[in-house]
py3Dmol code that shows the C-alpha trace and the ligand (Angstrom):
import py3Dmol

protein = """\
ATOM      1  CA  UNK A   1     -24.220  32.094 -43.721  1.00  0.00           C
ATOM      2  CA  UNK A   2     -23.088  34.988 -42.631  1.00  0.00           C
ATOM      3  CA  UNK A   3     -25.218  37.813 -40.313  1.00  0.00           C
ATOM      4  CA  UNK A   4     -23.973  41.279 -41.685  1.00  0.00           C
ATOM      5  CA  UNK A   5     -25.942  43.365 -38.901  1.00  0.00           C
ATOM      6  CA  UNK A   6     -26.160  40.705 -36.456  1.00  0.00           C
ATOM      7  CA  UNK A   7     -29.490  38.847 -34.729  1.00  0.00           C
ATOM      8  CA  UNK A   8     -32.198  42.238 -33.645  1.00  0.00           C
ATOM      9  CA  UNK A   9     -30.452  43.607 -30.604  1.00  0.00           C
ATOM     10  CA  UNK A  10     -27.158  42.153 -30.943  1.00  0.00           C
ATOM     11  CA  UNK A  11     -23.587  42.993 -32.281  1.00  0.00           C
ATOM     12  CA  UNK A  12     -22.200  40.584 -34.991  1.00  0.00           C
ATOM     13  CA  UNK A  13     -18.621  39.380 -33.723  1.00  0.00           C
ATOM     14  CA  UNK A  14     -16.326  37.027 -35.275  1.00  0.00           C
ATOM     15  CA  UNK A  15     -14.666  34.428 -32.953  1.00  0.00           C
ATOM     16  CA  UNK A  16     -11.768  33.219 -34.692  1.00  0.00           C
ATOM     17  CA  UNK A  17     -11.556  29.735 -32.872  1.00  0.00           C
ATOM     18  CA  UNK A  18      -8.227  27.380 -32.678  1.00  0.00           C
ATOM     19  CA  UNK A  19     -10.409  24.376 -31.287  1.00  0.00           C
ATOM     20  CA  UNK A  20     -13.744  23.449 -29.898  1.00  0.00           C
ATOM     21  CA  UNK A  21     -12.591  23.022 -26.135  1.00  0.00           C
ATOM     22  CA  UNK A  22     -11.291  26.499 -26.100  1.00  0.00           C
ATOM     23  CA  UNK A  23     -14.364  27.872 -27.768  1.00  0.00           C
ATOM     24  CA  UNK A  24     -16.339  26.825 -24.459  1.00  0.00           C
ATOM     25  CA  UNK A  25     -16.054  29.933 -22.497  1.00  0.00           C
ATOM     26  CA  UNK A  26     -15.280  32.679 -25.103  1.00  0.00           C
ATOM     27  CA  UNK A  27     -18.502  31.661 -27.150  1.00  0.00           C
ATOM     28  CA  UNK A  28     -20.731  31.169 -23.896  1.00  0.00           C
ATOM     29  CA  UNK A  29     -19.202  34.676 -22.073  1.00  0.00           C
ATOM     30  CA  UNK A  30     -19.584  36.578 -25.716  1.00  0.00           C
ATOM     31  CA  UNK A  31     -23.356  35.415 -26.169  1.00  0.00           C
ATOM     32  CA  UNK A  32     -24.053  36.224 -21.941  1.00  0.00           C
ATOM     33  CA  UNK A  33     -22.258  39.763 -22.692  1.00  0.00           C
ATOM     34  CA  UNK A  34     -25.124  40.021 -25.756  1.00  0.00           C
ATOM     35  CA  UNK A  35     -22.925  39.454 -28.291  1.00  0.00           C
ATOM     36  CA  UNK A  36     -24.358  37.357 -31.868  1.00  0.00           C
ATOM     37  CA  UNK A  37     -20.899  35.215 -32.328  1.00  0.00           C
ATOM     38  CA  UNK A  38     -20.033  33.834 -35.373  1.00  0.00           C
ATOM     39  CA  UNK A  39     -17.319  31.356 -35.749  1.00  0.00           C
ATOM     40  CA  UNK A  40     -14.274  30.742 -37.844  1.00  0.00           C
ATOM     41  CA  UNK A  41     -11.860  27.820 -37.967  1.00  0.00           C
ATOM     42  CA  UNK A  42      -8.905  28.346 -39.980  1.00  0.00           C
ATOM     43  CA  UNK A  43      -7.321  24.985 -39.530  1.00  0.00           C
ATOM     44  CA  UNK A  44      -5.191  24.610 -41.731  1.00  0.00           C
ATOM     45  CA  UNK A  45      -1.910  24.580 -39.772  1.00  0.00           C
ATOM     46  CA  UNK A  46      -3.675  21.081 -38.598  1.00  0.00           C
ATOM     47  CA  UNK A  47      -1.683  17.755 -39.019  1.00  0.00           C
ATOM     48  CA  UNK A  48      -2.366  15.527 -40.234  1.00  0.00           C
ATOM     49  CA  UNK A  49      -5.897  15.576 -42.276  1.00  0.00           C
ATOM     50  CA  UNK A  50      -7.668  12.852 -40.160  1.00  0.00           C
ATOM     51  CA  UNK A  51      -6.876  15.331 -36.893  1.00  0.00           C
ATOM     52  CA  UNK A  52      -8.330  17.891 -38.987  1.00  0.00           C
ATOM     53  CA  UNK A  53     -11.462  16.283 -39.172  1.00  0.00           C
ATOM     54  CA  UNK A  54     -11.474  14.963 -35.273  1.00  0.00           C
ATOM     55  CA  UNK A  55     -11.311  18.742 -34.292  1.00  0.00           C
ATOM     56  CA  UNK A  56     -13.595  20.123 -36.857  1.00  0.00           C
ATOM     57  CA  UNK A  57     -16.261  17.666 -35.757  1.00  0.00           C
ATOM     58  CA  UNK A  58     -16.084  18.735 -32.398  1.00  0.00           C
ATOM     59  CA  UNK A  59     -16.186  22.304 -33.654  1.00  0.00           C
ATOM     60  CA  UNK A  60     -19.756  21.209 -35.035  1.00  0.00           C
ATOM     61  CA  UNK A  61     -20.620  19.589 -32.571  1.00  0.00           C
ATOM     62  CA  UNK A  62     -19.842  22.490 -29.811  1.00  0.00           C
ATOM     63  CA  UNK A  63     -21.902  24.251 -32.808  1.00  0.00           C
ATOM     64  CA  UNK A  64     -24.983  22.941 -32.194  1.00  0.00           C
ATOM     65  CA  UNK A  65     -25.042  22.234 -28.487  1.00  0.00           C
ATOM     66  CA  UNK A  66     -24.007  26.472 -27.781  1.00  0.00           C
ATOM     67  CA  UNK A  67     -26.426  27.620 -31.151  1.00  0.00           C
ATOM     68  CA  UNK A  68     -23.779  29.406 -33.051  1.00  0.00           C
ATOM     69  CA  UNK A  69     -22.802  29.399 -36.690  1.00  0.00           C
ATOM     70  CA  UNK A  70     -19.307  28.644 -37.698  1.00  0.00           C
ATOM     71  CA  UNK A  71     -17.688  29.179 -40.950  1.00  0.00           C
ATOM     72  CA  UNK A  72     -14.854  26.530 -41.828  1.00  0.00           C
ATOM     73  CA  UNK A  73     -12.048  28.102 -44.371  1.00  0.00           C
ATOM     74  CA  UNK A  74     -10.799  25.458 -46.960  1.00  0.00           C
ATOM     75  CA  UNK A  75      -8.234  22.911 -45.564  1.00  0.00           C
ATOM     76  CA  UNK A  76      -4.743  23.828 -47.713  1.00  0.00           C
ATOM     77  CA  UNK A  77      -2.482  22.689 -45.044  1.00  0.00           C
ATOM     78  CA  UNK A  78       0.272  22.897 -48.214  1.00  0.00           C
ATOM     79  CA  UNK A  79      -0.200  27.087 -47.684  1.00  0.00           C
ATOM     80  CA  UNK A  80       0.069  27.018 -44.426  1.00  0.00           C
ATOM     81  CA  UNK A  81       3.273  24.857 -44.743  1.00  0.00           C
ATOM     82  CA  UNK A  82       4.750  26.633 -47.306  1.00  0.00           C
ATOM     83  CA  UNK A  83       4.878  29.522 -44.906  1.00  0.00           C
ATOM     84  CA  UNK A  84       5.999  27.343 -41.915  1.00  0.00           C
ATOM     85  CA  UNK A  85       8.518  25.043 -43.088  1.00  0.00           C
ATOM     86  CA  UNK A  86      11.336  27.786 -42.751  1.00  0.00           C
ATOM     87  CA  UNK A  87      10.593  28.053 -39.063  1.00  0.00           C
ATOM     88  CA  UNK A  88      10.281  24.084 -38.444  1.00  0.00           C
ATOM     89  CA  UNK A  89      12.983  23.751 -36.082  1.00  0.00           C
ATOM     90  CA  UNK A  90      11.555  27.045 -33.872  1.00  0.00           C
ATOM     91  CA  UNK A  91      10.390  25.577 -30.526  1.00  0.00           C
ATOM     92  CA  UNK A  92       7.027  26.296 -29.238  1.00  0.00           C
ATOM     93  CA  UNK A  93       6.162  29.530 -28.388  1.00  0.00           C
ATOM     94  CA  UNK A  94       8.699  31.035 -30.652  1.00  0.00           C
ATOM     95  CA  UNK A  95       8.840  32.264 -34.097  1.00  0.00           C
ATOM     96  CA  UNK A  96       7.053  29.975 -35.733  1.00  0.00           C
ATOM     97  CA  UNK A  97       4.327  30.371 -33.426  1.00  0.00           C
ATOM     98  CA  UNK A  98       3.768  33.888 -33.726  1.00  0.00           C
ATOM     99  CA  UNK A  99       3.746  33.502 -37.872  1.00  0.00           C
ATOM    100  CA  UNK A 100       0.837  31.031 -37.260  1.00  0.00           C
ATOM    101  CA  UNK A 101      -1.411  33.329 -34.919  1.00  0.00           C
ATOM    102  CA  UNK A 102      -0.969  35.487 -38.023  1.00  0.00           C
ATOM    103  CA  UNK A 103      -1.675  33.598 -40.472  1.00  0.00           C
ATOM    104  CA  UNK A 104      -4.556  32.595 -38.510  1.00  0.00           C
ATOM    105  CA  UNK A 105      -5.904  35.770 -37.930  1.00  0.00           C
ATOM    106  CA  UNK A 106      -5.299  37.355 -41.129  1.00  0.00           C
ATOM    107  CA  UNK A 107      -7.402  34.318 -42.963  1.00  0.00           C
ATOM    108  CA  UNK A 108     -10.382  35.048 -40.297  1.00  0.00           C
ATOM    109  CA  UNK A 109     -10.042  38.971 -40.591  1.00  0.00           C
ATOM    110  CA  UNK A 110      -9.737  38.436 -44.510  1.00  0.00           C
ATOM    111  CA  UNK A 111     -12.905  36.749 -44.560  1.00  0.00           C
ATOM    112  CA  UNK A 112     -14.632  39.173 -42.244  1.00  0.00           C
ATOM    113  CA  UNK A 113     -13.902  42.041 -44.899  1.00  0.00           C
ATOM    114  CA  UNK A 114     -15.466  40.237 -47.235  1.00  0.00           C
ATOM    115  CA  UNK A 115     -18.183  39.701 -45.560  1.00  0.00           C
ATOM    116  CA  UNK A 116     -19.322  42.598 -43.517  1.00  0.00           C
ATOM    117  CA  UNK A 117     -21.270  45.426 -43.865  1.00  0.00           C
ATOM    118  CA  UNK A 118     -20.119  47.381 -40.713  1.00  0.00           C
ATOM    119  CA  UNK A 119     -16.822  47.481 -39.085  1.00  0.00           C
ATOM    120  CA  UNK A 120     -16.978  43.815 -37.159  1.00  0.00           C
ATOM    121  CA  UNK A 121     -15.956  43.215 -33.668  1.00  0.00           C
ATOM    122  CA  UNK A 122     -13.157  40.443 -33.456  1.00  0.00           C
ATOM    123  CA  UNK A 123     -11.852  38.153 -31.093  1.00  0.00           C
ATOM    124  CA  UNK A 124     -10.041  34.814 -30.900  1.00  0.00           C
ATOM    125  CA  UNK A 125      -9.833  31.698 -28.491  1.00  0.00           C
ATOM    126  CA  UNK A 126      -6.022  31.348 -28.736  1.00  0.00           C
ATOM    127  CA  UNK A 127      -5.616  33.389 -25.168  1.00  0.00           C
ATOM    128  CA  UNK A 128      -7.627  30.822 -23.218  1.00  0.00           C
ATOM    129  CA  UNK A 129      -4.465  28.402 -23.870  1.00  0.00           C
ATOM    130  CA  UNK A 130      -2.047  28.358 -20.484  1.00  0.00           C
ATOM    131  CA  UNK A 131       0.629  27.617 -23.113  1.00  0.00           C
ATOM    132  CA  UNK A 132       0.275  30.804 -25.564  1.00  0.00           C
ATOM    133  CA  UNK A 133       1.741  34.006 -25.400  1.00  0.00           C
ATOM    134  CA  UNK A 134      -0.813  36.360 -24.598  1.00  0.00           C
ATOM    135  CA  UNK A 135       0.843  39.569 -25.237  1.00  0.00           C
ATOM    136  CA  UNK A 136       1.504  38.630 -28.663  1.00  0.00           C
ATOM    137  CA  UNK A 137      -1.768  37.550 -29.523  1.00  0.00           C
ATOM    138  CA  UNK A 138      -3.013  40.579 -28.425  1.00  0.00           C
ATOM    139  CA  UNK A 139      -0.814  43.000 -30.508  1.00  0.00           C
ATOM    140  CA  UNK A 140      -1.567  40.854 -33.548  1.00  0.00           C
ATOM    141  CA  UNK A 141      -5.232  41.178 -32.916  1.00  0.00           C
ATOM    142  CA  UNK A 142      -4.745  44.906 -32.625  1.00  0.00           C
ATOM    143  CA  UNK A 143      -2.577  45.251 -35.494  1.00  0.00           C
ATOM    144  CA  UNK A 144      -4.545  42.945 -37.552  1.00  0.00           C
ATOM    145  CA  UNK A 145      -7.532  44.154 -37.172  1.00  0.00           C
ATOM    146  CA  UNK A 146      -6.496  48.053 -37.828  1.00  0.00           C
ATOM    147  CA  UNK A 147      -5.370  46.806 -41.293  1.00  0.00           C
ATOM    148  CA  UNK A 148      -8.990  44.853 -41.944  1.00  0.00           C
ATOM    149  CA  UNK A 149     -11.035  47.801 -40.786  1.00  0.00           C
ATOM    150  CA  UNK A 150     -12.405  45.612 -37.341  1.00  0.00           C
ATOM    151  CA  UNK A 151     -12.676  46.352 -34.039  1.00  0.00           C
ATOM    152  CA  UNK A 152     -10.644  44.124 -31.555  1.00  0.00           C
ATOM    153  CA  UNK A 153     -12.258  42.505 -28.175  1.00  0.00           C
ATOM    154  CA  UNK A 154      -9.060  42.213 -26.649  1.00  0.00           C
ATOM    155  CA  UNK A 155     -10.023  39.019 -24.031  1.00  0.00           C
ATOM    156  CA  UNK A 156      -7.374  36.677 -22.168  1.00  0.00           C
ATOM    157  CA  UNK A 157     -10.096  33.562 -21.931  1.00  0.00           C
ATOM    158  CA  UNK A 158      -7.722  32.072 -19.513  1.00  0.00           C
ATOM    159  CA  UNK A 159      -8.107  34.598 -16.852  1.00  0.00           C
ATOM    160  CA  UNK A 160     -10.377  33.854 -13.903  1.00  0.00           C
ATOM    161  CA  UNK A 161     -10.092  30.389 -14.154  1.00  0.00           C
ATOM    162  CA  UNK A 162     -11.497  30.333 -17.297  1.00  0.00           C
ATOM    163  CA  UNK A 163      -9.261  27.537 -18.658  1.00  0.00           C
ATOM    164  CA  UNK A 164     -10.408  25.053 -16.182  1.00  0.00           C
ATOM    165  CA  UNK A 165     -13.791  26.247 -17.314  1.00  0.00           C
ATOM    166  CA  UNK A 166     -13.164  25.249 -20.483  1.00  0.00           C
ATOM    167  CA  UNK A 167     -11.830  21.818 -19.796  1.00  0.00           C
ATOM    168  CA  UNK A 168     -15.096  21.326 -17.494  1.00  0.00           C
ATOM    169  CA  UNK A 169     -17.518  22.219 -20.029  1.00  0.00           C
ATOM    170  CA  UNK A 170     -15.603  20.049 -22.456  1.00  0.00           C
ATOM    171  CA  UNK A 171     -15.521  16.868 -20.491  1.00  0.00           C
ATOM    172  CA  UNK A 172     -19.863  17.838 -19.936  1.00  0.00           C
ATOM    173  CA  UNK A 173     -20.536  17.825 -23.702  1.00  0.00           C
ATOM    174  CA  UNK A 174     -17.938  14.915 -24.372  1.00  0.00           C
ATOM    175  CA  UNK A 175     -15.333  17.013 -26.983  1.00  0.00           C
ATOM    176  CA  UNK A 176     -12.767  15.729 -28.486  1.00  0.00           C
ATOM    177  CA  UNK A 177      -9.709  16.986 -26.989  1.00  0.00           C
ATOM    178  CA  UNK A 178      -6.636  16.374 -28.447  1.00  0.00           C
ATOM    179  CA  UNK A 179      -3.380  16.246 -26.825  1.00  0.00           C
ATOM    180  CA  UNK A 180      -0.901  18.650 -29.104  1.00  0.00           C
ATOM    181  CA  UNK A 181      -1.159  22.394 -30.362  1.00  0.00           C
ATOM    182  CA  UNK A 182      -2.102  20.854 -34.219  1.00  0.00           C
ATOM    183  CA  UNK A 183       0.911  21.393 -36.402  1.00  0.00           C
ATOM    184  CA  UNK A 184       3.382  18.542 -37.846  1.00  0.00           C
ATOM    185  CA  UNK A 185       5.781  20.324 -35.998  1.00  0.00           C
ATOM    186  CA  UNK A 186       3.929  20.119 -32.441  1.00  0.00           C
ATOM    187  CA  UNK A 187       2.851  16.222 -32.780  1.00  0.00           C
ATOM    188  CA  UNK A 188       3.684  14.829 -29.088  1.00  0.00           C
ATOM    189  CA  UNK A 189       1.769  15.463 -26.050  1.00  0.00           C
ATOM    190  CA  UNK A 190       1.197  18.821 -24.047  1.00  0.00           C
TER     191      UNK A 190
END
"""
ligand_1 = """\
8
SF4
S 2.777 24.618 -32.315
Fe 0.644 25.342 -32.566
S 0.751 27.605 -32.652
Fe 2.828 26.790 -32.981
S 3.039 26.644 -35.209
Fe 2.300 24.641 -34.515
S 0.070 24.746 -34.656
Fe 0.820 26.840 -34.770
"""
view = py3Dmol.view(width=600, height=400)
view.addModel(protein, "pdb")
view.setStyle({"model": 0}, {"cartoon": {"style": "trace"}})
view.addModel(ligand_1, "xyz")
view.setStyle({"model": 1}, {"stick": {}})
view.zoomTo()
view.show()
């Protein structure tokens, strides 16, 4: 499913995505900028499995109404757990945090490697969040991608305005927004 080289005209770029809602503006801005995107939902840090489902529907959904591909990595929330558990008590936006952006990134930049033919521009929708650190994100896309041989599009979605964008076009198409970051750990409301 994936394009190596990209549609005629355009550059491939893989657009790690945390949820459908904050795919919105990242996947529409990266296809008006000419850019062929190509999804990837890790998802795995989602609990519990029904949620998983609930957010990876949407992600389909948002699939077909924008015309992108996405590629879904298995769902081994035990993985992701076994990494996680020793940072349960962490609030949000603290360690625990930052050791899931990476494990999220590293799965999608992983799978671009195998994938590619040409170094692949990358991206993710984590910065459009008003409740994620930003600079972090951004030195773990750098630093990630350096290792995996990509080429970061370093973006902060939620510039602009662009997260009440992305809770506009949500509400147009009818996604599924749900009301905690996804982890056991994060299960009450925003
Ligand atoms: S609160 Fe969100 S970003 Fe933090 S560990 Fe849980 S799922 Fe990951």
């Amino acid at each position: 499913m994936f394009v190596k080289n990209g549609r005629p005209g355009r550059s491939p770029l893989l657009l790690h995505i945390c949820c459908a809602p904050d795919a919105t503006v990242p996947v529409r801005d990266l296809k008006a900028e000419g850019f062929d995107v190509i999804g990837l939902f890790y998802g795995s840090n989602i609990h519990p499995e029904d949620e998983y489902r609930r957010r990876a529907g949407a992600l389909a959904r948002l699939s077909v109404c924008e015309g992108f591909d996405v590629v879904y990595l298995p769902y081994e929330p035990e993985v992701w757990l076994s990494s996680a558990y020793a940072l349960k008590d962490e609030p949000e936006r603290g360690k625990r945090c930052a050791l899931c952006f990476a494990i999220q990134l590293s799965a999608a930049a992983s799978y671009a490697n195998t994938q590619a033919a040409a170094p692949l521009r990358f991206c993710t929708t984590l910065t459009i969040s008003p409740h994620k650190d930003v600079k972090l994100i951004s030195s773990l896309g750098r630093e990630i991608s350096a290792r995996h041989g990509l080429i970061w599009e370093d973006r902060v979605w939620r510039k602009n305005g662009g997260f009440l964008r992305s809770v506009q076009i949500s509400r147009s198409l009818g996604l599924y927004r749900q009301n905690y970051c996804g982890c056991v750990y994060s299960e009450k409301p925003l």
